[in-house]
N, C-alpha and C positions, 0 to 999 in steps of 0.2 A: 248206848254208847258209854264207856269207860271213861271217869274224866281223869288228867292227865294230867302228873304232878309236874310242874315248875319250879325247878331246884330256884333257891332262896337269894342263890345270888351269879343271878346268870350275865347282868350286865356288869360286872367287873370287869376291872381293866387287866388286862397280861399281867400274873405275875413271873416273875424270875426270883428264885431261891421264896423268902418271904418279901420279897416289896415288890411292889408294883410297875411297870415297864418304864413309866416318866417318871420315877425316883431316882430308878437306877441312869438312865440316860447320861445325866450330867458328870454320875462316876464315871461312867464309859469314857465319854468324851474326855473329860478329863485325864483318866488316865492313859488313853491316847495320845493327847496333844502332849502329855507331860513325858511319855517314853519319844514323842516324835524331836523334843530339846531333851534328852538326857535327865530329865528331873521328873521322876513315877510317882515319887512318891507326895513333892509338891503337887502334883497334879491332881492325883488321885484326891488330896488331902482338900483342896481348892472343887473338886467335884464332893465332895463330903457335904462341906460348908453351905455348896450352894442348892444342895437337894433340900438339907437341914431349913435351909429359910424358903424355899418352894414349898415343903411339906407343911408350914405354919401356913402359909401364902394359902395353899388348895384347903387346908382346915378350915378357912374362915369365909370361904366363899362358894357358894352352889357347884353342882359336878357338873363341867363341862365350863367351866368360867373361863378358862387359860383357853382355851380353844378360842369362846365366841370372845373374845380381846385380838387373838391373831388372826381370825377371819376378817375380822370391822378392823385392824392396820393394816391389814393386805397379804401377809403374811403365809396363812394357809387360805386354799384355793378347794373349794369341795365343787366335786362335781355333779351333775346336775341327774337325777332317777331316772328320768322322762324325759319323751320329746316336747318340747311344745305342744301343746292340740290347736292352736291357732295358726298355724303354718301351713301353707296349700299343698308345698312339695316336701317330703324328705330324704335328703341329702348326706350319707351317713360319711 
């Protein structure tokens, strides 16, 4: 059997243009909210700022940290692979 190469970085996150899908987020958002009150470009500018200090934030700590923070507040909600194997009946 052939073995079979594993590109180098296959667990990356979504990018969009060059940055990464939760960089760009908060421009989104922001320049949403900021066209939804007539101010784009504060908006846009306030999503800048705050990707700017997320991207120091995720620099300095393990990948996937922002995740396990808003699962353990409650936050985000992951759903489960499997059924139980302890369970007599299932009930889908």
């Amino acid at each position: 059997m052939e073995p079979v190469e594993i590109p180098g970085r296959i667990d990356d996150p979504i990018h969009v243009l060059m940055w990464s899908l939760d960089e760009m987020g908060p421009i989104f958002v922001g320049l949403i909210i900021g066209m939804a009150i007539g101010q784009a470009m504060i908006g846009f500018g306030l999503g800048v700022l705050i990707t700017n200090n997320y991207r120091k934030y995720r620099d300095r700590h393990p990948d996937g940290y922002l995740f396990h923070m808003f699962y353990w507040s409650g936050f985000y909600q992951s759903t489960r692979s499997m059924v139980n194997p302890f369970i007599r009946r299932y009930l889908p």
